[in-house]
C-alpha angles and dihedrals in degrees: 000000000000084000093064090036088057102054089047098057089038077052090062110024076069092047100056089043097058088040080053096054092040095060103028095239128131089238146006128193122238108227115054110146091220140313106294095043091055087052085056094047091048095046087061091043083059087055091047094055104037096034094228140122113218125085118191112205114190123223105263091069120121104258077226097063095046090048093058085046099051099056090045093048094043086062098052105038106257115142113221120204110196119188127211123278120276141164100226096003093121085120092053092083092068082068096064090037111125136152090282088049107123105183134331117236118226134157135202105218095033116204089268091055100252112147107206126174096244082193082113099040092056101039091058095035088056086051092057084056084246114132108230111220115194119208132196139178102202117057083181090066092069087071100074097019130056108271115244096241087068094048081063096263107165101212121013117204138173150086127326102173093114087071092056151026118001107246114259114181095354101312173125103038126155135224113224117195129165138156154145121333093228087064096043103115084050091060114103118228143039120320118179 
């Protein structure tokens, strides 16, 4: 029926463009499993549009989000590189960049709770020719700091469970993953 058809695309339609504001990106998909499957997603997405096979995640990434990341990307050919823990160490990935290098990985607020203005990071991560994705655990933290889509992130990932259902058996948890319009037909997901 076009009428339940309707309300499921306006459902989501609403959806993405909330996901959108949150986050301070031009647009946002509607059908990410959870936070560290999105990463993962958006790591590969990085390869897609650069071209490129290497992926640099900084320090202050849940181990659970690199390690989503990393069995999707060992089965696709994508090198990680994952530095070393550390509590304000988001600057540390500049360092790794090279001309193979896809996308660099960093997170506010990272998974020790640092909030750093990744401005910087992006700025000289787009002029390598890298994507920056930025990564967070917490949705509800956008409330009080500057989402990363307006410090110039190119893809945002992670977990919005926190803005919706309590889990009950292991579920339900939420994806969120937004970017850049220019990269638009690379995301992965629904858009309506």
């Amino acid at each position: 029926q076009p009428e339940i058809a309707q309300g499921t695309l306006q459902s989501l339609f609403e959806f993405q463009t909330q996901v959108a504001r949150l986050l301070g990106c031009e647009v946002a998909n509607a059908s990410m499993y959870d936070g560290s499957t999105a990463c993962a997603e958006a790591i590969v997405m990085a390869q897609r549009v650069t071209k490129r096979k290497k992926v640099i995640f900084s320090g202050g990434i849940h181990p659970h989000y690199a390690a989503a990341a990393h069995s999707l990307a060992d089965n696709i050919g994508i090198e990680m590189v994952v530095l070393p823990a550390s509590v304000d160490g988001e600057s540390e990935v500049l360092k790794h960049i090279d001309k193979d290098t896809a996308a660099i990985v960093v997170s506010c607020p990272n998974v020790f709770g640092t909030i750093t203005d990744l401005s910087d990071i992006a700025k000289t991560a787009q002029e390598n020719g890298s994507l920056v994705i930025g990564v967070f655990t917490e949705v509800m933290a956008f409330g009080a700091i500057e989402p990363l889509g307006a410090m110039g992130i190119d893809i945002v990932v992670g977990e919005g469970q926190s803005i919706g259902n309590a889990l009950n058996f292991g579920g339900p948890y939420v994806g969120l993953f937004a970017c850049k319009e220019k990269y638009m037909r690379q995301m992965p997901g629904r858009l309506a």
